[in-house]
C-alpha positions in Angstrom: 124.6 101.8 92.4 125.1 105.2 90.3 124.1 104.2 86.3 126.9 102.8 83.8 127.4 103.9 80.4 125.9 101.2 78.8 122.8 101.9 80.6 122.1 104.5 78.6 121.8 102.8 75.1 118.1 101.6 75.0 117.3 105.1 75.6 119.5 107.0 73.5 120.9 104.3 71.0 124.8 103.1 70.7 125.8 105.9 68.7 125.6 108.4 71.5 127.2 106.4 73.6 130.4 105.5 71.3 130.7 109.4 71.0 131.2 109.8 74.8 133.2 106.7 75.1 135.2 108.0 72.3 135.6 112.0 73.9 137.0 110.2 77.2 139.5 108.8 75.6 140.8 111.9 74.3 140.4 113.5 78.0 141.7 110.0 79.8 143.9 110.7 83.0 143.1 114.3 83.1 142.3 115.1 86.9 138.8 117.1 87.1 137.3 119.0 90.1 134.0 120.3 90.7 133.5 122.6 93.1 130.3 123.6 94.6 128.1 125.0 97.7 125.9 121.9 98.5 125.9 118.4 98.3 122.6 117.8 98.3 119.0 119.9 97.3 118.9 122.2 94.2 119.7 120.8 90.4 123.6 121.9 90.7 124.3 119.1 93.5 121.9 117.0 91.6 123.8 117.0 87.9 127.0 116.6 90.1 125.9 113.3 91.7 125.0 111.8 88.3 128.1 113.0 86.0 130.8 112.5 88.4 130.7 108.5 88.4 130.1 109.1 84.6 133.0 111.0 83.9 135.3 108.7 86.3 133.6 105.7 84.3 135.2 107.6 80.9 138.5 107.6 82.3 138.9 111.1 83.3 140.0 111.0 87.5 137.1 113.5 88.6 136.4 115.2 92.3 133.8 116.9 93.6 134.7 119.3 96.4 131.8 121.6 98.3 132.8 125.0 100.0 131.8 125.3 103.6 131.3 128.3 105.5 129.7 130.4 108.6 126.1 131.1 108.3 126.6 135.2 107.8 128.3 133.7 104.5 125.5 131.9 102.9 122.9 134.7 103.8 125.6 137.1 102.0 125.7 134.5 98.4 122.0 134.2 99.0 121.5 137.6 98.9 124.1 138.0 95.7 122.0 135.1 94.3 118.7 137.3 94.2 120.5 140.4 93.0 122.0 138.4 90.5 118.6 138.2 89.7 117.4 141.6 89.9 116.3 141.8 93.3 117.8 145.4 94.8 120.4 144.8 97.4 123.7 146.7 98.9 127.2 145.2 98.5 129.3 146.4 101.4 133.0 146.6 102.8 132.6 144.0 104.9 130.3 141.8 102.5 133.0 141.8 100.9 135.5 140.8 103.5 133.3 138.0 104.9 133.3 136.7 101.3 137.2 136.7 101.0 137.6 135.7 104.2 135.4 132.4 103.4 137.4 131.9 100.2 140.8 131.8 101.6 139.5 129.3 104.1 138.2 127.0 101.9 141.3 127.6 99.4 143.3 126.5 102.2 141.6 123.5 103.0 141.0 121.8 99.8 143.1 120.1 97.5 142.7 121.9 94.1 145.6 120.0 92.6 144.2 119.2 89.0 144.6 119.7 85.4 140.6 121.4 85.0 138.7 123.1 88.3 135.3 123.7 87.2 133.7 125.8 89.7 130.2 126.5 89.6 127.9 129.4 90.7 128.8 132.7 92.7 130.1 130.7 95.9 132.7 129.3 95.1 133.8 131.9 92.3 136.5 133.4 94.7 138.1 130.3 94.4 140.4 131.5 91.3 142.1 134.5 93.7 144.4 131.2 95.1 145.5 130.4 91.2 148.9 129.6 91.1 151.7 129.0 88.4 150.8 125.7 87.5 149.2 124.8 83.9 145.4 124.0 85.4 142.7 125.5 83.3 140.2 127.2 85.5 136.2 126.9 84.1 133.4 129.0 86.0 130.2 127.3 85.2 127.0 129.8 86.0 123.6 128.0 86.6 121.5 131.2 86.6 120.2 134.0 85.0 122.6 137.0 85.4 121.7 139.2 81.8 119.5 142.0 84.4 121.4 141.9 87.9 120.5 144.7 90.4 123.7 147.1 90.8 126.4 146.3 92.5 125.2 142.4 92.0 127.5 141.6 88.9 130.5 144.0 90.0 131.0 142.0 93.3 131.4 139.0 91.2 133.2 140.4 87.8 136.8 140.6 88.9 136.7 137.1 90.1 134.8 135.6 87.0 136.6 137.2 84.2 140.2 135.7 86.0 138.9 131.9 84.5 139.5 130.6 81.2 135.9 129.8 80.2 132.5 130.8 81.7 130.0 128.1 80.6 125.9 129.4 80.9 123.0 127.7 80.5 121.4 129.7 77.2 122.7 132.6 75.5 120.2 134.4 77.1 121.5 134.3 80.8 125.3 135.4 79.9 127.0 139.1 80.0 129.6 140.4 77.9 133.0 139.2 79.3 136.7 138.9 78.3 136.6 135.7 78.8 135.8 132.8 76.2 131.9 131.5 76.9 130.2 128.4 75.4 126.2 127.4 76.5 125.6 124.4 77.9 121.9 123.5 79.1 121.5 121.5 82.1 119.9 118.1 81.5 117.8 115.3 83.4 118.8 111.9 84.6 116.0 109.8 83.2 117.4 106.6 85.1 117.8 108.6 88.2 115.1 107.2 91.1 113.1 111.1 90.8 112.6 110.2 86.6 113.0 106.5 86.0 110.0 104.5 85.4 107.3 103.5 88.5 104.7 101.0 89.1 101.1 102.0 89.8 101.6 100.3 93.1 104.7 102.0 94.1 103.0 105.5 93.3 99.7 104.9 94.8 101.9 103.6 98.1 103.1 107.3 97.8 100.0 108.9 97.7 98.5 107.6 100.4 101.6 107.7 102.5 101.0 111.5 101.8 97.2 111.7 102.1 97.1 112.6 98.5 93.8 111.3 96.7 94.1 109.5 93.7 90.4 109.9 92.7 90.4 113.6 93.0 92.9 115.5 90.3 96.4 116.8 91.3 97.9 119.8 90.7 101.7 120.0 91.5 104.5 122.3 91.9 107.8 120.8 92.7 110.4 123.4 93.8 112.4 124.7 96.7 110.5 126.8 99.0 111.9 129.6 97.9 110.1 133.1 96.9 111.4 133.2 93.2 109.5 130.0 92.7 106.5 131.9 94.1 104.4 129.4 95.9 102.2 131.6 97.3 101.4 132.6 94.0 100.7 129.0 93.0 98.1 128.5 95.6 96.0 131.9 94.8 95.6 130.8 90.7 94.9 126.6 92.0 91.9 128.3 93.9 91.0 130.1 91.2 90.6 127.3 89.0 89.2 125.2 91.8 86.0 127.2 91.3 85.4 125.3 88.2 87.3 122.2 88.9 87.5 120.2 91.9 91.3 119.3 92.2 93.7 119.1 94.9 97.4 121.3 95.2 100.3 119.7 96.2 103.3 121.6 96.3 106.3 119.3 97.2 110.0 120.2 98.0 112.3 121.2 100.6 115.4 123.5 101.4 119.1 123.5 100.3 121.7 123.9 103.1 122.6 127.1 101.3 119.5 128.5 101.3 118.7 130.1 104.8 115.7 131.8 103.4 113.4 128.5 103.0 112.5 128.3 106.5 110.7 131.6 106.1 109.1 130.9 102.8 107.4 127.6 104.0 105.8 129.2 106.7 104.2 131.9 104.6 103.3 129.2 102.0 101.6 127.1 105.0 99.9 130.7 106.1 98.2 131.1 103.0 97.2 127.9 102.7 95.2 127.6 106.0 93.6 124.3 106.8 92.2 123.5 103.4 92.4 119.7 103.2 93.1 120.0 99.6 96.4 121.7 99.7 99.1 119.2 100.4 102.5 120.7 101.9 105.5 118.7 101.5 108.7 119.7 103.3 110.6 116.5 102.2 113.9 115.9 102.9 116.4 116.0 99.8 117.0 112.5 99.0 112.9 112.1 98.7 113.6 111.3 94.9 111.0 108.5 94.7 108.4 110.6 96.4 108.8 113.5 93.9 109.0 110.6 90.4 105.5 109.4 92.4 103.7 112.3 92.9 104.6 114.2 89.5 103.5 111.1 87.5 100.0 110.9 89.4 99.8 114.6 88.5 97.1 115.8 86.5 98.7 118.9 85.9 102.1 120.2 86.4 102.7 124.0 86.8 106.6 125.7 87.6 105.5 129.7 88.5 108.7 131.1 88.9 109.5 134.7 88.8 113.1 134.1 88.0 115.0 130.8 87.2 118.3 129.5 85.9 117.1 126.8 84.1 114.3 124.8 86.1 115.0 121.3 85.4 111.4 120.7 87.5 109.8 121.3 83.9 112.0 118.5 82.1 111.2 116.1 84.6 107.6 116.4 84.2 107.6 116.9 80.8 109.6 113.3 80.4 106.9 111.9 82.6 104.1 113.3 79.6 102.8 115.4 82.6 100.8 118.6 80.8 103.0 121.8 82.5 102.4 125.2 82.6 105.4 126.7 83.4 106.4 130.7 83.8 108.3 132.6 80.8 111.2 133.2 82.6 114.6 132.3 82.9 115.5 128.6 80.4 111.8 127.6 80.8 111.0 129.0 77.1 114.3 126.4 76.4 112.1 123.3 77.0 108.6 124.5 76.3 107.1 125.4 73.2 103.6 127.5 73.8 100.8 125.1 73.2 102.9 122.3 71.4 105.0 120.7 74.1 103.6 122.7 77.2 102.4 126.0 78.3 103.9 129.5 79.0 101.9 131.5 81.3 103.4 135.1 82.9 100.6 135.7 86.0 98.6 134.1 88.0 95.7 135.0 86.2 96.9 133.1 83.0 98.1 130.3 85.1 94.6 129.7 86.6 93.1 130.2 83.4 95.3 126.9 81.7 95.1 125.0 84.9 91.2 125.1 83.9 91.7 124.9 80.1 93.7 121.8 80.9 91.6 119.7 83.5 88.6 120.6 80.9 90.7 118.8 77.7 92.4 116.0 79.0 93.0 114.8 74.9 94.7 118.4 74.4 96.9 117.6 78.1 97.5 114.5 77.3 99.4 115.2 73.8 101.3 118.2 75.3 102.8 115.5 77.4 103.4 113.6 74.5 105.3 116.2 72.8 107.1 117.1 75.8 108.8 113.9 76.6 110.2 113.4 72.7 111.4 117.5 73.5 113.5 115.9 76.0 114.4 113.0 75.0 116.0 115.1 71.8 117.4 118.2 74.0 117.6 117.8 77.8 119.2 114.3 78.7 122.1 113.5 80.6 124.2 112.0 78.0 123.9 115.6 75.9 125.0 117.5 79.2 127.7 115.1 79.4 129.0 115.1 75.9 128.8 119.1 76.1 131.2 119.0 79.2 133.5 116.7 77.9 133.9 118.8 74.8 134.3 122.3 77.2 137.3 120.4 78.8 138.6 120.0 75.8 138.5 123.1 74.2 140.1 124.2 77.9 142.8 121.8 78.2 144.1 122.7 74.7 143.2 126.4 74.7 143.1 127.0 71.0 140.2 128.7 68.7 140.2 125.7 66.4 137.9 123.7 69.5 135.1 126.2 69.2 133.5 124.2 66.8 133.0 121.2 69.0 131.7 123.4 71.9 127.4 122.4 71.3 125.4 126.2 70.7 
């Protein structure tokens, strides 16, 4: 059964949750859609499965719809997801046709009758070319980093975007100069969700040794897609260079997103470069393997997130609410939930990487209050009830439409 409201209070106290109780009321009736690529794998399908019963729960009549598609479709977003990013790319004539084509297909086939459609991510961004008469306010929510796309990336997308209401990005950071009205709105963790809520020592030992995973023997962990902008290859090269000093294991845990038609291809490089060492532990797991991630990040000894781009990588905030010491890359919102040496570490190569993976299995008094620090970040910052009262506040400020909202709007 999703979480309740009420739930919530012994983490965050009564006062938090009067506030949302009291913002639904002011939003009660309205009808809400989210649209979106994929159900299930990656953090945007994830935040959807926890906040829709929430927001139904406050009284506002909320849908979540997902855009389907032929496979030539996803490798084209995929492709605008990395150039988005900065990777160099080529936007063509029929690129663009595919896309449109897709869009008027799924505009056809769902029902976007509602008062707010919050669409999120490139995908589904085409969405707003089917935008009728009626009074619906129209939000495009981005989830990554598009402040240094490759050219042509952002002008495939611009005409659509700039058509909404609101754009809504993660950190101020991430956005571009548009016509529209923006507000920032970091993501946020479910800490009664089955990948953060609490575990017996039982229940994760069962995991580890359902996975082969020593628990006498150090763990280091990366949990990500296998995706190349998460760079796990990268992972494994600075583990072995700390494993000269320290004899640890690697596990890098995660799996693929049905819009991803890359991942195939990264986990076999990633199981290339990993040979047949018995310490490194490869986990393709299927996307509902939330226990099995909560397990193995809290038998973690060390946490690391080596991304060369991200959106926001929620990965960090779950470890970091399980007081796991994480290294973590300087890109994208990781800087958001990591302060250098106080709540976690910030590390830009491999080199650096290796070098705190080492520093950190050598000081385990040092790790062990980076945790610390970590989880209280979170607790203040990146929970679900923030990310819920943020929302509720954007459909406010969208369903009235008026300058005097902005205020509410969290910065």
């Amino acid at each position: 059964m999703p979480a309740q409201l009420a739930d919530y209070t012994p983490i965050v106290g009564e006062g938090v949750v009067s506030e949302l109780r009291l913002l639904g009321e002011c939003l009660s009736g309205k009808r809400v859609i989210n649209v979106n690529s994929t159900r299930v794998g990656g953090g945007v399908a994830e935040i959807l499965n926890r906040l829709v019963p929430l927001l139904n729960e406050l009284g506002l009549d909320t849908r979540w719809e997902v855009v389907q598609g032929p496979e030539e479709f996803f490798v084209l977003t995929k492709k605008l997801h990395n150039a988005l990013h900065g990777a160099p790319a080529t936007f063509t004539a029929e690129d663009r046709k595919v896309f449109n084509e897709v869009t008027d297909a799924n505009a056809a086939a769902l029902n976007l009758d509602a008062d707010l459609l919050f669409i999120h991510d490139p995908q589904p961004a085409g969405l707003i070319r089917k935008r009728d008469a009626r009074p619906a306010s129209w939000l495009w929510r981005c989830h990554i980093d598009v402040s240094a796309p490759a050219p042509g990336a952002w002008e495939f997308i611009a005409p659509m975007v700039e058509r909404y209401d609101l754009s809504v990005f993660s950190a101020p950071q991430f956005a571009r100069e548009m016509k529209i009205p923006q507000v920032l709105i970091a993501p946020s963790i479910d800490p009664l969700s089955d990948k953060n809520r609490e575990l017996s020592e039982s229940d994760i030992e069962a995991v580890l040794t359902r996975f082969g995973i020593r628990s006498d023997k150090p763990i280091v962990t990366q949990v990500s897609r296998f995706d190349r902008l998460k760079d796990p290859v990268g992972v494994i090269k600075a583990w072995r260079m700390a494993r000269s000093r320290f004899d640890c294991q690697l596990v890098l845990a995660g799996g693929s997103a049905t819009d991803d038609p890359e991942s195939v291809a990264v986990l076999l490089e990633v199981r290339e470069q990993a040979g047949d060492d018995p310490d490194v532990h490869i986990l393709d797991l299927p996307p509902t393997s939330n226990l099995e991630i909560n397990a193995i990040q809290r038998a973690s000894t060390v946490v690391i997130q080596k991304s060369l781009k991200e959106g926001f990588g929620l990965t960090v905030s779950e470890a970091l609410w399980k007081r796991r010491p994480t290294i973590a890359s300087a890109v994208g919102g990781i800087p958001l939930q990591i302060a250098h040496k106080y709540s976690g570490i910030l590390t830009y190569t491999i080199e650096g990487t290796a070098f705190w993976i080492k520093q950190l299995l050598g000081a385990p008094e040092f790790a062990r209050k980076l945790g610390e620090n970590g989880h209280n970040q979170v607790r203040e910052n990146f929970l679900l009830t923030r990310h819920l009262r943020d929302y509720l506040l954007a459909f406010l400020f969208a369903s009235k439409g008026h300058p005097d909202h902005a205020d509410l709007i969290r910065l």
